[in-house]
C-alpha positions in Angstrom: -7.0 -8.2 3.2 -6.6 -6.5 0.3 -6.3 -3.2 -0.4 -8.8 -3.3 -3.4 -11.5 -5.5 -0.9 -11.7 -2.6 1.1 -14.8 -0.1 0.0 -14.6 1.8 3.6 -11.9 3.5 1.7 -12.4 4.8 -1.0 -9.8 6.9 -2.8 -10.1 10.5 -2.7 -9.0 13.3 -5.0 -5.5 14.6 -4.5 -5.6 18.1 -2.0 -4.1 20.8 -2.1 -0.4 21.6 -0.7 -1.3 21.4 2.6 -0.7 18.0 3.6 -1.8 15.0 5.5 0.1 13.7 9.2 -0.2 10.1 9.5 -0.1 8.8 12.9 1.1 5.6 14.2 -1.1 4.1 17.3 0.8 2.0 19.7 3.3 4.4 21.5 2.3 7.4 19.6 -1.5 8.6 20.6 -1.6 5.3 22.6 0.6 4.3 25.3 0.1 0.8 24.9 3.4 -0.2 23.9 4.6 -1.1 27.3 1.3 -3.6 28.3 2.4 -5.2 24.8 5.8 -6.0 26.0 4.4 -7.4 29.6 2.4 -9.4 27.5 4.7 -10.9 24.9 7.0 -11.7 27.5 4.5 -13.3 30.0 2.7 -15.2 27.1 6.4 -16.0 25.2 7.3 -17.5 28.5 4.6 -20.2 28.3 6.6 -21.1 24.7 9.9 -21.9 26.5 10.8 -18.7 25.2 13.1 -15.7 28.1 13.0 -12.9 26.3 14.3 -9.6 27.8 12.0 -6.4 27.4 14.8 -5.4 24.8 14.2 -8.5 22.6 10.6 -8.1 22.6 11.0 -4.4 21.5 13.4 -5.7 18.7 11.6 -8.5 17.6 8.2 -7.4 17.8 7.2 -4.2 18.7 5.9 -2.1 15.6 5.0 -5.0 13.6 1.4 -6.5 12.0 0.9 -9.5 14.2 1.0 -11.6 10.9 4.6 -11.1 10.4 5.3 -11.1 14.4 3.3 -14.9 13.9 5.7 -16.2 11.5 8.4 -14.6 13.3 7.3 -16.6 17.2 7.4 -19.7 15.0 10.3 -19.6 14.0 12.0 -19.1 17.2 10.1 -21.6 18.8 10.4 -24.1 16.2 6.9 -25.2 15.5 3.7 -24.0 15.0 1.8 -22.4 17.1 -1.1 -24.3 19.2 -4.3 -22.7 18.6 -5.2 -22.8 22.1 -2.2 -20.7 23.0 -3.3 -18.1 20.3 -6.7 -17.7 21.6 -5.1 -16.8 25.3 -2.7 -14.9 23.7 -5.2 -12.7 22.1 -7.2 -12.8 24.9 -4.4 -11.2 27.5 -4.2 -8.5 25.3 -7.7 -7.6 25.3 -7.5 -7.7 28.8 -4.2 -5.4 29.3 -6.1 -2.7 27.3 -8.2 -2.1 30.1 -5.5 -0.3 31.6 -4.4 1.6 28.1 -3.9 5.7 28.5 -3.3 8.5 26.1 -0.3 9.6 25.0 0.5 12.8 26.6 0.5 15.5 23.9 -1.5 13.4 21.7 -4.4 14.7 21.6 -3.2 18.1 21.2 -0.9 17.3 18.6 -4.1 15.8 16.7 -5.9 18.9 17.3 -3.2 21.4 16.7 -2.2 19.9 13.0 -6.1 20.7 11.9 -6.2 24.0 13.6 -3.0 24.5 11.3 -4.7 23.5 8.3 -3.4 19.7 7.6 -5.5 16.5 7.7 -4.5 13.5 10.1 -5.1 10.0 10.1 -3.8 7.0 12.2 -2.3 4.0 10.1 -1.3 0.8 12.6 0.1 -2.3 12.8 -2.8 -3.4 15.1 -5.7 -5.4 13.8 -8.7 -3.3 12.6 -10.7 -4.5 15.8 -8.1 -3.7 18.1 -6.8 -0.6 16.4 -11.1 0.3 16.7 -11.0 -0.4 20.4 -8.1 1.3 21.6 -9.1 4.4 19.8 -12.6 4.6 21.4 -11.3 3.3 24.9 -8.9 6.4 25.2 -11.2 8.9 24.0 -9.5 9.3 20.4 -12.0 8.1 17.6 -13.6 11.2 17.9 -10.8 13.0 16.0 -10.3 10.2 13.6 -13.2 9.1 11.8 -13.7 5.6 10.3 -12.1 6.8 7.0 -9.1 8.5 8.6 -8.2 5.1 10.1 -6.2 2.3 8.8 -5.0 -1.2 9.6 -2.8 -3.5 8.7 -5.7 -6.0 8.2 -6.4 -3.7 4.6 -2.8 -4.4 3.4 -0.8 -7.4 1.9 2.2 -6.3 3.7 2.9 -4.9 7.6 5.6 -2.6 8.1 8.9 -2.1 7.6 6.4 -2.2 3.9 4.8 1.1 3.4 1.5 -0.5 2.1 -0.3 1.0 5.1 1.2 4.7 4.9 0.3 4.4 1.0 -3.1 3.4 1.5 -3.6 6.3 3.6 -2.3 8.5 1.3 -4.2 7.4 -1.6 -7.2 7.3 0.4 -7.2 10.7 1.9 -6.2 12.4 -1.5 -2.8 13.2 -0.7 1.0 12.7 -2.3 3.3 10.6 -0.2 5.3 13.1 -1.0 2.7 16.1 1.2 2.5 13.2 3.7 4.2 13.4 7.2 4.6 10.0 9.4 4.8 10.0 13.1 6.3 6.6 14.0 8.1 5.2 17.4 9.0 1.8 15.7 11.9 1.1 13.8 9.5 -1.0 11.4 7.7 2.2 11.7 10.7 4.4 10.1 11.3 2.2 7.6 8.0 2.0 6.0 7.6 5.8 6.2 10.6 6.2 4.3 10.0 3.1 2.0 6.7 5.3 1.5 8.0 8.6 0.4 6.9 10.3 2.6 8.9 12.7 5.7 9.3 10.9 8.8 9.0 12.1 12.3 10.4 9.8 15.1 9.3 10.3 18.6 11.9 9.1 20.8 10.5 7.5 24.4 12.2 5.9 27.1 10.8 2.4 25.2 12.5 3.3 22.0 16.5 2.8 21.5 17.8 6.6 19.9 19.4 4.5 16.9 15.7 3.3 15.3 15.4 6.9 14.3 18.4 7.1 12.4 16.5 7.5 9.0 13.8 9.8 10.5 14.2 13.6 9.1 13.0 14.9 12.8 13.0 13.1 16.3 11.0 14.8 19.0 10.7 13.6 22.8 7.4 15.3 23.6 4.1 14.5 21.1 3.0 17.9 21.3 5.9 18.9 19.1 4.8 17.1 16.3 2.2 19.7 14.6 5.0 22.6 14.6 8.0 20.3 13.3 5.7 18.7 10.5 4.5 21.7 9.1 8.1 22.9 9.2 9.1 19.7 7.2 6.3 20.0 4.8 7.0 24.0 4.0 10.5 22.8 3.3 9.5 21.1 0.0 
């Protein structure tokens, strides 16, 4: 949907220097990204499709489900059969059950507003989904319905930065005060394509080399409030 369709958001006047941290959801406050895989593969299987772990994470992982659509057609070769869609949708629904926090998450959410900066979380996921997983892990309490955004608000998924810049716009602030935390390489991309600084964080699901463009990687999500107000009193 378009970004002009959406009145939840409305745009904001620009902040002070401060600045505003941008969180991605799967694999960054929500460790989701591995029930994602087990279900792409199971489900991909049904399509005559063996993918590896890895080609899932390359192919899909970090990506609006629009774009990850055209892209299952393709390698299948026809379209998709509603049917298959509705169980497809309906496995992941049922693998969030088992969804769990980040570790350090919720402290790095916590520590960038004791330290003065805003936060948001900007996903790939479908609003409904991205709503779901925030309330089943205890989250939405830190990020209110206006600090959240979807790809469902955009014309574009990442590697675009439509989502990052909605957020930006929305919550008042310059790309150029903004800080993305991505684990995708999609992820990366858009945050750069945005304008914005770029903070990889680098888990045993995510190959070293997608953070090639990021200006900081860090292995443990409690690092993120410390090294994103370093980048953003940098200039």
């Amino acid at each position: 949907m378009p970004e002009s369709a959406m009145p939840e958001h409305p745009m904001s006047e620009p902040h002070g220097p401060a600045g505003l941290v941008i969180f991605d959801c799967d694999g960054v406050l929500v460790d989701s990204e591995r029930l994602n895989v087990r279900t792409w593969r199971r489900m991909t299987t049904d399509l005559g499709l063996d993918l590896s772990d890895e080609d899932v994470v390359h192919t899909f992982v970090g990506k609006a489900y629009a774009d990850n659509r055209v892209r299952l057609t393709e390698l299948v070769g026809r379209d998709l059969d509603p049917a298959w869609e509705r169980r497809f949708r309906a496995e992941f629904r049922a693998s969030h059950a088992e969804l769990e926090i980040i570790p350090g998450a919720r402290h790095a959410l916590e520590a960038c507003v004791a330290g003065g900066l805003e936060v948001c979380v900007a996903s790939g996921s479908m609003r409904q989904a991205l709503e779901y997983k925030l309330e089943a892990t205890g989250l939405a309490g830190l990020l209110p319905p206006s600090a959240r955004f979807s790809s469902e608000e955009v014309e574009r998924g990442k590697p675009e930065p439509d989502v990052f810049l909605l957020a930006a716009r929305s919550m008042g602030h310059d790309p150029a005060r903004c800080v993305v935390v991505e684990d995708s390489l999609a992820g990366v991309a858009a945050g750069r394509a945005a304008g914005m600084r770029v903070v990889g964080y680098e888990s045993d699901m995510t190959p070293h080399a997608w953070f090639a463009e990021a200006d900081a990687v860090v292995t443990d999500m409690a690092q993120v409030p410390a090294v994103a107000a370093d980048l953003l009193a940098a200039g």
